[in-house]
FIFI-257587 format. One record per residue: residue in one letter; x, z, y of N, C-alpha, C in turn. Coordinates in steps of 0.001 Angstrom, whole numbers, plus 500000, padded with zeros to 6 digits. Example, Ala and Ser with C-alpha at 12.3 -4.5 7.8 and 13.67 -1.06 7.14 Angstrom:
BEGIN
a513190507800494310512300507800495500513200507800496700/s512850507080497750513670507140498940512900507870500030/
This chain:
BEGIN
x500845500000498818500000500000500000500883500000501235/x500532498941502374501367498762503043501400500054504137/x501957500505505014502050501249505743502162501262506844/x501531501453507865501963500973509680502621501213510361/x503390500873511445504525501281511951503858501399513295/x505063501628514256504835501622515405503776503166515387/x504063504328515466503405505663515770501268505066515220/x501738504552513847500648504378512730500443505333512245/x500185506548512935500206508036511995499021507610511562/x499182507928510086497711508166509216497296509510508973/x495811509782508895495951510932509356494640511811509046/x493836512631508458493263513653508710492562514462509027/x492060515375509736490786516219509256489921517191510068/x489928518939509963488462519490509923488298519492511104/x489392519361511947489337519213513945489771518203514188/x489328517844515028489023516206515263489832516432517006/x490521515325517900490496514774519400489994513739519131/x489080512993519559488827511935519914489104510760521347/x490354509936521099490715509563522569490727508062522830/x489973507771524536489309506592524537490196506114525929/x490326506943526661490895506833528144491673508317528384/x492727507815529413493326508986530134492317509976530581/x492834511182530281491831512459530734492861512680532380/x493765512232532489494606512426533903495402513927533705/x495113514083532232496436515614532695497529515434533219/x498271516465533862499842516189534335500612516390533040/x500261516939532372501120517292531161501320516170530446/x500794515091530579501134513693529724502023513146530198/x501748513149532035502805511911532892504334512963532757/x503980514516532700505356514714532835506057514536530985/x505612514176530209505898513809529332506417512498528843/x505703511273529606505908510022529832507151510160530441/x507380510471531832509009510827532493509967510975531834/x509501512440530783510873512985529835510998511944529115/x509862511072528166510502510213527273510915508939527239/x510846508572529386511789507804529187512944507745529906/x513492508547529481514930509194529432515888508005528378/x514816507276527813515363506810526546515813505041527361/x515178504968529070515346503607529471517183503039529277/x518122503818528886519092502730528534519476503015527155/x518660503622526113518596503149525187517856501651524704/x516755501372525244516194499943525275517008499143525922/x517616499355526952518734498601527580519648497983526548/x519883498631525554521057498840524929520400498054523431/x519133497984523539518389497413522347518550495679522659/x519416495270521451519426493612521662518053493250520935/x517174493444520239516067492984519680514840493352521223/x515185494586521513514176494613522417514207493723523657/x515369493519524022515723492911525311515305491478524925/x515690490495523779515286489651523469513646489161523672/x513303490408523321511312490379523739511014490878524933/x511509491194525303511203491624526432511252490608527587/x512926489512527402512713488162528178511881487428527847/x511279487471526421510710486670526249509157486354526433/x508406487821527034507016488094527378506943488316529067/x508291488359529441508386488095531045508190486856531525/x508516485946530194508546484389530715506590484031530684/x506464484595529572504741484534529598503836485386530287/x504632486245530902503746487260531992503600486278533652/x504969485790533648505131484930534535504543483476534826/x504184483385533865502733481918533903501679482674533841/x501358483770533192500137484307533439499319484792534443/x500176485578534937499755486379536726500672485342538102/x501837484575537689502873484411538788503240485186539195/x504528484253539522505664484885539876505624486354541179/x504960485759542307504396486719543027504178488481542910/x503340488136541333502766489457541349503592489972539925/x504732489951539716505183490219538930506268491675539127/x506562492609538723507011493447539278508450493195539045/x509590493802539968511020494136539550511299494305538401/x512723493790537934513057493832536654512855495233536401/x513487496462536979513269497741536909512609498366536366/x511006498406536746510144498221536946509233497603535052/x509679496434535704509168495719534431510070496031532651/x511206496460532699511698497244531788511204498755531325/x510931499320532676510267500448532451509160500679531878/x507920499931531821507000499584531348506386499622529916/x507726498305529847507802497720528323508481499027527308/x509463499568528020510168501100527058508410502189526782/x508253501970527964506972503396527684506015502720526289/x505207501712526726504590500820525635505307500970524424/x506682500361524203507047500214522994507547501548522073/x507389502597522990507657503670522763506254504804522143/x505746504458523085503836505159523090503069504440522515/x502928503270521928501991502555521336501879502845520015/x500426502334519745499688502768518790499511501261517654/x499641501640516338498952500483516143497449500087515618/x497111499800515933495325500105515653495011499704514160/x494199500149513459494340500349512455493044499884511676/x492950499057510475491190499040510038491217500252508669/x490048500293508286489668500872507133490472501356506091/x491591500589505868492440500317504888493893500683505214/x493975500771506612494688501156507506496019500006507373/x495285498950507743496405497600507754495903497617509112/x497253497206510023497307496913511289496616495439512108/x495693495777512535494743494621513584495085494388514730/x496523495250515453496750495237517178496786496213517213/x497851496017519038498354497751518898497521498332520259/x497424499007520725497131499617521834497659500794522316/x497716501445523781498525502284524271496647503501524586/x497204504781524008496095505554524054497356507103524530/x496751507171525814497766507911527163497721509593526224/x496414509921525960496629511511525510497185511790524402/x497072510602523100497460511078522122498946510691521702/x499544509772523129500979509639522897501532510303522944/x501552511765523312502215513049523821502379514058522229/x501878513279520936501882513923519734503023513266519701/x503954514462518917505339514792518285504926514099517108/x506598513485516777506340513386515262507199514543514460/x506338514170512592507189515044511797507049514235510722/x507921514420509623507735513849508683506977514683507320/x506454515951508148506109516854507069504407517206508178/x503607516201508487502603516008509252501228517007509177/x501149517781510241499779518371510099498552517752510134/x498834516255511340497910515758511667497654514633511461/x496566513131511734497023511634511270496223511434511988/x496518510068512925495471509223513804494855508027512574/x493659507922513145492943507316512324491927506503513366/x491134505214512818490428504527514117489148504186513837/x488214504006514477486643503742514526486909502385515179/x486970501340514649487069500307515953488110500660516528/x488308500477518171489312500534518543489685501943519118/x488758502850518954488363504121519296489707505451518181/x490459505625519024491233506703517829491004508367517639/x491039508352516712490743509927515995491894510093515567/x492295511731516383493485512487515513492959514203515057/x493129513538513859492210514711513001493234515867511953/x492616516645512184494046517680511971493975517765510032/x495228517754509627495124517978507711495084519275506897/x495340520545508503495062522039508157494484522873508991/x493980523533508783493367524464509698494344524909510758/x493686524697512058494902525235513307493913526247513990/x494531527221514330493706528479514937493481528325516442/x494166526952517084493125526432518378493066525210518486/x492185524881519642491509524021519713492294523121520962/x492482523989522286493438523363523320494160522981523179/x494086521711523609494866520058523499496486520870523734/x496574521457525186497607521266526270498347522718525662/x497831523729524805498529524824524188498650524376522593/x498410523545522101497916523024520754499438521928520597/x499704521169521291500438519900520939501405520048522542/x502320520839521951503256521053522743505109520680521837/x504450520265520629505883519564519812507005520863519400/x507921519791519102509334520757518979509983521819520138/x508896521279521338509792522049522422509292523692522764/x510382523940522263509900525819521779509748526468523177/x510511526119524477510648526495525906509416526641525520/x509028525092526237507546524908526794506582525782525936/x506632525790524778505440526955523870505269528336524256/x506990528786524682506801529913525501506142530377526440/x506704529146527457506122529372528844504482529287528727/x504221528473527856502506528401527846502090529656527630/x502936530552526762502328531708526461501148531306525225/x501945530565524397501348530395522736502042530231522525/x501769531570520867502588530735519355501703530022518579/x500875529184518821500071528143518333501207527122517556/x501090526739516101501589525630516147501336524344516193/x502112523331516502502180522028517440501269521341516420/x500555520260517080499956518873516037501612518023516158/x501611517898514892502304516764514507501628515337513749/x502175514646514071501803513095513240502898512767512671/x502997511742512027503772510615511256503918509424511932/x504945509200512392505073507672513131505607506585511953/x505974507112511005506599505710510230506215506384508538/x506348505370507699506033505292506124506900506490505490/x506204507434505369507047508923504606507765508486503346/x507228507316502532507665506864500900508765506116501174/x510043507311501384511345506321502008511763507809502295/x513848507214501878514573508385501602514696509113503058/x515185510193503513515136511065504393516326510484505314/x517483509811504829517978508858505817517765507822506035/x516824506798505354515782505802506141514912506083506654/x514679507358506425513539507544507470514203507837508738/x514850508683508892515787508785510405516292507437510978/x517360506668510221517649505309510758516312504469511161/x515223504673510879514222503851511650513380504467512788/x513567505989512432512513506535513931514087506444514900/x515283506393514705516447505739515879516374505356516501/x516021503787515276516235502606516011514830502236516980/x513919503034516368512612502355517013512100503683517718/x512012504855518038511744505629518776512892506419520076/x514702506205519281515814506899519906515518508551519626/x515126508823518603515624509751518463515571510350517247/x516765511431516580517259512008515137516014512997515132/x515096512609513866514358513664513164515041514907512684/x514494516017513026515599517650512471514269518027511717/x513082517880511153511941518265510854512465518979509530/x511283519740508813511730520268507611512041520020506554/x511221518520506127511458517488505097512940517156505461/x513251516203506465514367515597506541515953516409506252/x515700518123506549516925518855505852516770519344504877/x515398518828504160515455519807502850516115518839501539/x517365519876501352518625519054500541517625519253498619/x516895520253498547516113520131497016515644518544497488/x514773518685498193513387517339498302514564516113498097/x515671515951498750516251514859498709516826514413496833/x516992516089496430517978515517495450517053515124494324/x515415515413494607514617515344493448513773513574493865/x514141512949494554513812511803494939514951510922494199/x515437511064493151516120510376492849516380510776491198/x515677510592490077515594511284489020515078510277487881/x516384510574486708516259509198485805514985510769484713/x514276509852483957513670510693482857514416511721482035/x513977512318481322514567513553480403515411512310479217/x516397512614478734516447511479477468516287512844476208/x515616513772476277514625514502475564513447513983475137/x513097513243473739511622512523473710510761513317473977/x510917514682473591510365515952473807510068516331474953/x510643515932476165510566516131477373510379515824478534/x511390514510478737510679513819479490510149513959480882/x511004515316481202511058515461482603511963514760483269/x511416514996485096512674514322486107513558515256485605/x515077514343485950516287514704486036516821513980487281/x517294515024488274517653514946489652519201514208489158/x519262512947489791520725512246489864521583512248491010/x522910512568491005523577512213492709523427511168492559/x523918510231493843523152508853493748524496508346495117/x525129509258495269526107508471496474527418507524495737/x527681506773496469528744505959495883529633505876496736/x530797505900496483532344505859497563532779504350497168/x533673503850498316534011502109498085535197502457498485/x536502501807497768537505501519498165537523499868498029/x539209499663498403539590498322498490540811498621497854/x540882497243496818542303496894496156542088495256496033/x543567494755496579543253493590496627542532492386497660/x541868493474498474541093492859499307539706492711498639/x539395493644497058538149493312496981537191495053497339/x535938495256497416535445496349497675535468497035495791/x535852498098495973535364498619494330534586499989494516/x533243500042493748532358501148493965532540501906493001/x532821503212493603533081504371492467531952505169492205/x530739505134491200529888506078491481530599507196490517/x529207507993490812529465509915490255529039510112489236/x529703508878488130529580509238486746530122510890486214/x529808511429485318530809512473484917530512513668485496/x529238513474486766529127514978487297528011515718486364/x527611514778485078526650515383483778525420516097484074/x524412514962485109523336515539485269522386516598484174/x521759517503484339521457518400483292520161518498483631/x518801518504482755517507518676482577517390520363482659/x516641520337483859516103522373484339515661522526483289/x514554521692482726513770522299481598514090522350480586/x514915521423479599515078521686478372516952521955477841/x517219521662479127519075521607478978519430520153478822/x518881518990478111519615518101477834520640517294478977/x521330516934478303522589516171479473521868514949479281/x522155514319480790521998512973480879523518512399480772/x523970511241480041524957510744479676525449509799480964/x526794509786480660527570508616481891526618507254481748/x526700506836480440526471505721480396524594505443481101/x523899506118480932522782506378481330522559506299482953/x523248507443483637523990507408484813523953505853485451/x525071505793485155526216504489485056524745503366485919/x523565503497484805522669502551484629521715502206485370/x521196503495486060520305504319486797520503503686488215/x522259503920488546522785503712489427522655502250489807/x522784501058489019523116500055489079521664499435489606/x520991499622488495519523499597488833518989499616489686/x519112501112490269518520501660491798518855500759493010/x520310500364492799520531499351494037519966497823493877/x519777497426492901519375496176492251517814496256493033/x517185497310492532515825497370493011515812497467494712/x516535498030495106516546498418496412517154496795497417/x517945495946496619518008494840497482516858494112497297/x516179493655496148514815493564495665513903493633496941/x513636495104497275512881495912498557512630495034499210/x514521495086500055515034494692501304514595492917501366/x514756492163500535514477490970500499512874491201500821/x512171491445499880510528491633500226509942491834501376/x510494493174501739510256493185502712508662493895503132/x507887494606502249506529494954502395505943493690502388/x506032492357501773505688491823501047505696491255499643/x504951491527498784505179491988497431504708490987496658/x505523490514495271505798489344494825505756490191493394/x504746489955493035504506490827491369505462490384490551/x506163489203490562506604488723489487508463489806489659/x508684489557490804509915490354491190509507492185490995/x508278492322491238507922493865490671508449493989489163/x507985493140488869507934493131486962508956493130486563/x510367492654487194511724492488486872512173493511486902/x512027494465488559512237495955488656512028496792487640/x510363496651487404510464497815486623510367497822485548/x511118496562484817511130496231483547512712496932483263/x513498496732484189514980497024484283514600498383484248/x513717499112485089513669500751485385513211501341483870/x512576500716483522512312501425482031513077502094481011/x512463503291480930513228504343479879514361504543480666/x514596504703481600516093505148483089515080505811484073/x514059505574484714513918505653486013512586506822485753/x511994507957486395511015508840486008510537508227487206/x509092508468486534507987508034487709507860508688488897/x508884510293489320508470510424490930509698510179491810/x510674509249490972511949508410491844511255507483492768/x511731507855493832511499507382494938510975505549494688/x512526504891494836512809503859494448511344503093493432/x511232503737492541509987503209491482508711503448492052/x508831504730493112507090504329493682507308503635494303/x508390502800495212508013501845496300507898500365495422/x508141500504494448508170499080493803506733499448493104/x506618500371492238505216500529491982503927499906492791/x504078500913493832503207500599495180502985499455495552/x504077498257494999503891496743496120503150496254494909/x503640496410493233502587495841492431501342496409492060/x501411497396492682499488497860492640499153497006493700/x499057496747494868498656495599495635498527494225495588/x499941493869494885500298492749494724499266491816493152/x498896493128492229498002492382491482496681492630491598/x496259493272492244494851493503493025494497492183493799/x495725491234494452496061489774495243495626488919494088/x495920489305493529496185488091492188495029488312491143/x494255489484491277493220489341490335493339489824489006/x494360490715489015495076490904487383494909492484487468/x493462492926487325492700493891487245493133494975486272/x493398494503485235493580495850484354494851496070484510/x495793495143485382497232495582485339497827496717486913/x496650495968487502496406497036488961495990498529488910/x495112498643487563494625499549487238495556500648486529/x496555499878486005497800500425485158498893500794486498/x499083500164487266499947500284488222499351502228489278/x498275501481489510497459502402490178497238503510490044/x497050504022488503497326505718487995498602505797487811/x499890505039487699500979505358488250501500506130489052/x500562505086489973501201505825491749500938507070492115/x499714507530491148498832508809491843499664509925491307/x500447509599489767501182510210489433502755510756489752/x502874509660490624504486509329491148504251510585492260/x503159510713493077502895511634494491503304512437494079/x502951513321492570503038514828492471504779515304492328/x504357516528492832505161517705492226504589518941492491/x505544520368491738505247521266491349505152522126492551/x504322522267493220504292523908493860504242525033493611/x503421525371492737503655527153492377503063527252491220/x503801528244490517503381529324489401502804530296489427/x501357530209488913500663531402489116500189531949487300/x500659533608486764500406534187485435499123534656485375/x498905533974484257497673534707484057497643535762482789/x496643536869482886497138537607481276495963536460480176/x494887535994480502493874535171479891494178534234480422/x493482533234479561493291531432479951492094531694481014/x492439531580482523491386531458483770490380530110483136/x489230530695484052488531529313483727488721528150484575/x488648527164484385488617526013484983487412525127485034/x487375524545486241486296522981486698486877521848486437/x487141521584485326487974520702484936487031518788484902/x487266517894484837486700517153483909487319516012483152/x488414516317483030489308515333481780490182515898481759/x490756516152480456492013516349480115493324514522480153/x494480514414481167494816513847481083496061512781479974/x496614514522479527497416514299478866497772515423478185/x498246515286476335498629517020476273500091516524475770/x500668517905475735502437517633475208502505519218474547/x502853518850473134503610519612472318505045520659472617/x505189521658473384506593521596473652507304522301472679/x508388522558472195509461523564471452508496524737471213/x508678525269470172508233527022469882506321526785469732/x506160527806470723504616528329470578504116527794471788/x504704527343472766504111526844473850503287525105473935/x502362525459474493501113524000474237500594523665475672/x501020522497476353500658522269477675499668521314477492/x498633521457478647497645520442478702496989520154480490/x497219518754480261497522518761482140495450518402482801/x494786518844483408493786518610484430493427518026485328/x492672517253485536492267517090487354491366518334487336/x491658519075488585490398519731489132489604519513489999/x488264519604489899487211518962490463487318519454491779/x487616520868491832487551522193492855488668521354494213/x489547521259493503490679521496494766491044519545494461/x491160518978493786491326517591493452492880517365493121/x493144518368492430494603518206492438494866518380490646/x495808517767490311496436517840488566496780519374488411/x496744519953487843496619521440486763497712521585485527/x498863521773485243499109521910484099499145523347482995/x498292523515482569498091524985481831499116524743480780/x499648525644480638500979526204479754500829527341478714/x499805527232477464499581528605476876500272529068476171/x500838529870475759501548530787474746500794530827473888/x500432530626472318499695530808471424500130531970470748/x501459532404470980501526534023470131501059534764471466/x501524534622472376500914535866473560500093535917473670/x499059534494474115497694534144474706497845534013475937/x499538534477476678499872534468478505499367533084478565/x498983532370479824498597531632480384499138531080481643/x500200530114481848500258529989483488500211528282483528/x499886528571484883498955527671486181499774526904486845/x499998525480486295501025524770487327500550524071488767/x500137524486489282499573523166490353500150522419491198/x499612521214491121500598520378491269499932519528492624/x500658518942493657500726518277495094500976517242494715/x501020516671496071501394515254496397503012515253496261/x504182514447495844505049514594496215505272514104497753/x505086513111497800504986511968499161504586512555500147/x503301512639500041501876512309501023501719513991501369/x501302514305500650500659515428500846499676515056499964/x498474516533500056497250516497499459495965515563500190/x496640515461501384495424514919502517495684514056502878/x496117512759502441496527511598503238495538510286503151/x495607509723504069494595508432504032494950507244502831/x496091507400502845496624506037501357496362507108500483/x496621508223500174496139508887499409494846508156498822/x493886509337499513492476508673499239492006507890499041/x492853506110500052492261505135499512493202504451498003/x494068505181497536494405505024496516493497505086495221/x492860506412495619491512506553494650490369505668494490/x489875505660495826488655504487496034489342503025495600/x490463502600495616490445501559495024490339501268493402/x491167502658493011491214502795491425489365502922490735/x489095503718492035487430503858491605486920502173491645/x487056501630492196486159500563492179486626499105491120/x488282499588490668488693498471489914488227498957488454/x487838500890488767487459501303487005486239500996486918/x485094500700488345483641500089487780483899498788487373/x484728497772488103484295496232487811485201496596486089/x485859497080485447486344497364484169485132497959483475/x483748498301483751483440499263482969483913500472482768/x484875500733483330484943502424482677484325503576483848/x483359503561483543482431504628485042482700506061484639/x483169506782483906483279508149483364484604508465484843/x485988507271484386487129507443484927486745507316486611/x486315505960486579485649505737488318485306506745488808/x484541507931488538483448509424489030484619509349489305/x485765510251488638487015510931489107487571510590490219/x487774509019490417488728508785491209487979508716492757/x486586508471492404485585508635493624485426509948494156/x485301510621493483485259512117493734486535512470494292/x487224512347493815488937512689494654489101511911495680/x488561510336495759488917509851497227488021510644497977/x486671510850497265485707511543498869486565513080499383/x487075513615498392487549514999499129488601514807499779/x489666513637499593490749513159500879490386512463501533/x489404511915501835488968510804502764487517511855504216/x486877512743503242486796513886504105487136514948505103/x488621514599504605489622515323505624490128514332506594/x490338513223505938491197512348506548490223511895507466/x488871511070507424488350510094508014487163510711508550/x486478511941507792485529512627508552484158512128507577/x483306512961507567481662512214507229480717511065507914/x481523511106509537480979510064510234481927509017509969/x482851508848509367483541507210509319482780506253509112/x483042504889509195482270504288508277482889503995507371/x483887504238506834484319504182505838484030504992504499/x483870506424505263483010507378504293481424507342504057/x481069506598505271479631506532504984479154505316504183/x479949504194504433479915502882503720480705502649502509/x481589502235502530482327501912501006482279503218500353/x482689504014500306482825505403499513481526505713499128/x480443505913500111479641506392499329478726504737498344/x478970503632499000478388503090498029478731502554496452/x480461502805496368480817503307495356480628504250494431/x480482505825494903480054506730494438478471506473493901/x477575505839494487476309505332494127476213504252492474/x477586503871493089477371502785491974477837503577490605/x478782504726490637479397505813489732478311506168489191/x476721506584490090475850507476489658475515506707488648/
């Protein structure tokens, strides 16, 4: 699913701004001022400057020469715009045009997002993904800047958004809010050295197991000869948390080779996705690559789209509970002395493990999230895995419409038992995300869910 750029925060929930026109606070223009601080960084931008002559030449047949402002002037402009703009967004949240919306440019980004803009038409909603204990805009969304929170006299914390595609490593994500905003993300995702090292994880080679195994993944280059030679970090004997097994050099070795193979793959594509080059990826990724490696959801992701294009339904459908699977990971352990009850309604998968222990994984209806119960059959102890988004979060708009699409490719399949599920889980992220008045929630979703009944 493609993703929007340009401050495309997707976005969210139970408190709503709704913004159509400047409300005229000062707190925006003196915000506009501070951020463009950044005017000889665009200076300094050869792509921007390139467009920038090049819509002066068409501003200049448009209005004449006359009424055209100073270069100054007219640079200044174009930095705020290309800086503050929005990209407007449909249903699906593929980009239709961008527009400049004055109050809600003053939202910070993060890559670990409370909040997501979302659009009615051309009308934007930034709807919050957690409960915030206020409501004021101007004490509410005051960002990273801890001064200013002071001086307001709140510890409220800030709305944040997402300006760029979270499904991307923590230094592509920085090298692009750089190059296209000027400035280094410090957010909590981007230093958290676990999150990085678990974005990169070949399978258990335990048949038994079959968990991620976190890989280093850096490579050093020398020169001999005048040719480049890449040394990766064979030999540092990645090791499985859960069961002990070593992952082997040669395995390694493979992982490695792969990962970049796929990743020029990407770069050629380009967020345009060519199933047949998917199929190569992750034909190579097989039995090497665990489904919440980074790398494999972004190739995943282009062939769940890419055969949904093409009409190759049951293979979209295969791609598609993939992806939903690739999001998760583990948040917390909770003991139980009994098996708690559960709102369960399918068991997804069970696994046998070593000894007396018997796992069996859930959707829950309650919270919409995967469950893995872990029982002890000599104890009867019981614990509670629950499991998140890895990516996204629990509340995200591709989220949700991840579901509604799986829902509607499991009716035209016949399978309506599976469809409920995935309808039911898009309505509880698409509730947060888009609201009961969308039309998206009021139209496609629920006439899906109708068709479930």
């Amino acid at each position: 699913m493609g993703y929007p750029t340009n401050k495309s925060h997707v976005g969210s929930t139970n408190k709503t701004k709704t913004t159509t026109t400047h409300s005229g606070c000062t707190h925006f223009l003196e915000c506009l001022i501070v951020q463009f601080s950044d005017y000889s960084n665009v200076k300094q931008d050869k792509l921007r400057m390139e467009h920038l002559t090049a819509l002066s030449v068409v501003l200049t047949e448009f209005i004449g020469e006359s009424n055209m402002p100073n270069s100054a002037e007219l640079m200044a402009m174009y930095g705020r715009m290309s800086v503050n703009s929005f990209n407007i967004l449909d249903p699906e949240m593929l980009s239709v045009g961008t527009g400049i919306y004055l109050g809600a440019s003053i939202i910070d980004h993060s890559c670990d997002p409370n909040a997501v803009a979302v659009f009615q038409g051309t009308t934007i909603f930034i709807r919050t993904l957690r409960d915030i204990p206020a409501l004021d805009w101007d004490k509410v969304n005051l960002g990273y800047h801890g001064e200013r929170r002071r001086l307001a006299g709140t510890s409220h914390p800030p709305i944040f958004i997402s300006y760029i595609d979270l499904l991307n490593f923590p230094q592509e994500r920085r090298k692009e809010l750089q190059q296209t905003y000027y400035f280094l993300c410090e957010c909590r995702r981007c230093n958290d050295v676990e999150e990085l090292a678990g974005m990169s994880s070949v399978v258990c080679p335990n048949q038994e197991c079959r968990a991620p195994v976190p890989v280093p993944t850096h490579v050093r280059i020398t020169s001999s000869n005048n040719c480049a030679i890449k040394h990766f970090p064979v030999g540092d004997r990645p090791c499985c948390l859960t069961c002990g097994a070593i992952v082997s050099d040669e395995m390694h070795q493979e992982y490695l080779e792969v990962a970049e193979f796929t990743q020029d793959q990407l770069n050629v594509m380009n967020n345009i996705a060519y199933l047949d080059v998917c199929k190569v990826c992750l034909k190579k990724q097989s039995g090497i690559f665990h489904k919440q490696d980074m790398v494999r959801a972004r190739v995943v992701d282009l062939a769940f789209e890419s055969s949904i294009e093409m009409g190759q339904f049951p293979l979209a459908r295969e791609y598609g509970e993939e992806l939903v699977s690739s999001y998760r990971s583990q948040l917390d352990t909770i003991l139980f002395p009994t098996l708690p009850p559960l709102k369960c309604c399918y068991i997804s998968s069970e696994l046998y493990l070593p000894g007396s222990l018997h796992t069996s994984k859930h959707v829950c209806l309650d919270c919409g999230l995967l469950l893995s119960l872990i029982v002890d059959k000599l104890t009867g102890l019981s614990e509670t895995l629950c499991v998140d988004r890895k990516y996204y979060g629990p509340s995200h708009p591709l989220l949700g419409l991840l579901h509604l699409k799986l829902a509607k490719l499991l009716l035209y399949l016949e399978e309506s038992q599976e469809a409920v599920t995935h309808a039911r889980l898009a309505q509880k992220v698409l509730k947060v995300t888009h609201g009961e008045d969308h039309s998206l929630y009021r139209g496609e979703l629920a006439a899906v869910i109708q068709q479930c009944e």
